[in-house]
N, C-alpha and C positions, 0 to 999 in steps of 0.2 A: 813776960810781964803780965800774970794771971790778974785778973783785975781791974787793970786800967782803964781808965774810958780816955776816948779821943773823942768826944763830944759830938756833932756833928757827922764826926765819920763812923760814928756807931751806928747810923742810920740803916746801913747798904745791908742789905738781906738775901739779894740774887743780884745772878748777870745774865746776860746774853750769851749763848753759843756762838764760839768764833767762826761757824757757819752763817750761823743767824747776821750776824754783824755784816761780814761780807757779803750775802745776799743783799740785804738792806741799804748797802753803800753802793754794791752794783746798779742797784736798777736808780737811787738817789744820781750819780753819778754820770746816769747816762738824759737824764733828762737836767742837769743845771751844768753851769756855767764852770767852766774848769777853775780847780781852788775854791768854791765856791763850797764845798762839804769842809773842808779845812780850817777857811774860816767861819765856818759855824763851830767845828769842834771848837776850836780855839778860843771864840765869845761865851761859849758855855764855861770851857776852862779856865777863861779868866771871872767870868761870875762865881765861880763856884769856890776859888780861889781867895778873891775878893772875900765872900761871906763867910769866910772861915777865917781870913784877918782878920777883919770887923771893920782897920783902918788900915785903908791902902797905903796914903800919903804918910813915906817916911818907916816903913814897912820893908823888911829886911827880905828881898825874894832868891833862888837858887833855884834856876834849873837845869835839871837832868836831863839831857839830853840824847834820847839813843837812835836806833835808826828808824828809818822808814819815815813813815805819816804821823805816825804819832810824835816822831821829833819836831818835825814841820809845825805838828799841832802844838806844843810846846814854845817852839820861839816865839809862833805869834801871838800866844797865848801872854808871855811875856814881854812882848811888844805894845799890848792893851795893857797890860800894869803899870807898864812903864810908862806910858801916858798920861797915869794917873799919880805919879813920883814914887814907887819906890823904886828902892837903893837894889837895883839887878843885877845878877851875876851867872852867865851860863857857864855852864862844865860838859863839853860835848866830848862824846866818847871817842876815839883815831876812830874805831869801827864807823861810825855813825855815818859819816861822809858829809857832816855840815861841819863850818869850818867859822872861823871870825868872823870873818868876810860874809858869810851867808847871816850869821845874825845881825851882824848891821844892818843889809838890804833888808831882814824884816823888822828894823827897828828897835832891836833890843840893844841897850846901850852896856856899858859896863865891860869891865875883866872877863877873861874864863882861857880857856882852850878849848 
């Protein structure tokens, strides 16, 4: 789709080496509190989320859920939308290894597998 702009997400111009990241979370990690990097991803991913809705409440959400940390980062990520009403629905992958049960405990209400 040559052309299109996606507003907001036209922004991003570089990343991080996936070295870089993991160094950066190792030594993060060893000085806070366990989950404590998690939910920081998470509070970033649901602001960031948020401001690309514009309006949370009543705001149709879908997440993708795959494995690891960044799944984790993701429900709870939707756990904070959901606090705020939208209409949530996770789709976790068999791979992933989170399950119904695991997004409830982090609060994410609604359907999925």
């Amino acid at each position: 789709m040559a052309g299109r702009s996606y507003g907001k997400l036209d922004r991003m111009r570089s990343a991080y080496s996936v070295e870089t990241v993991r160094t950066a979370e190792r030594e993060l990690m060893a000085r806070l509190p366990e989950g404590a990097l998690m939910q920081r991803a998470a509070a970033g991913l649901a602001a960031a989320c948020a401001d690309l809705l514009g309006r949370v409440y009543g705001s149709r959400v879908v997440l993708l859920v795959g494995s690891g940390d960044n799944g984790g980062d993701a429900l709870y990520a939707g756990a904070r939308l959901a606090r705020r009403g939208p209409v949530s629905r996770r789709c976790c992958s068999r791979r992933s290894g989170f399950t119904p049960g695991d997004s409830r405990r982090c609060g994410v209400p609604g359907g999925g597998s």
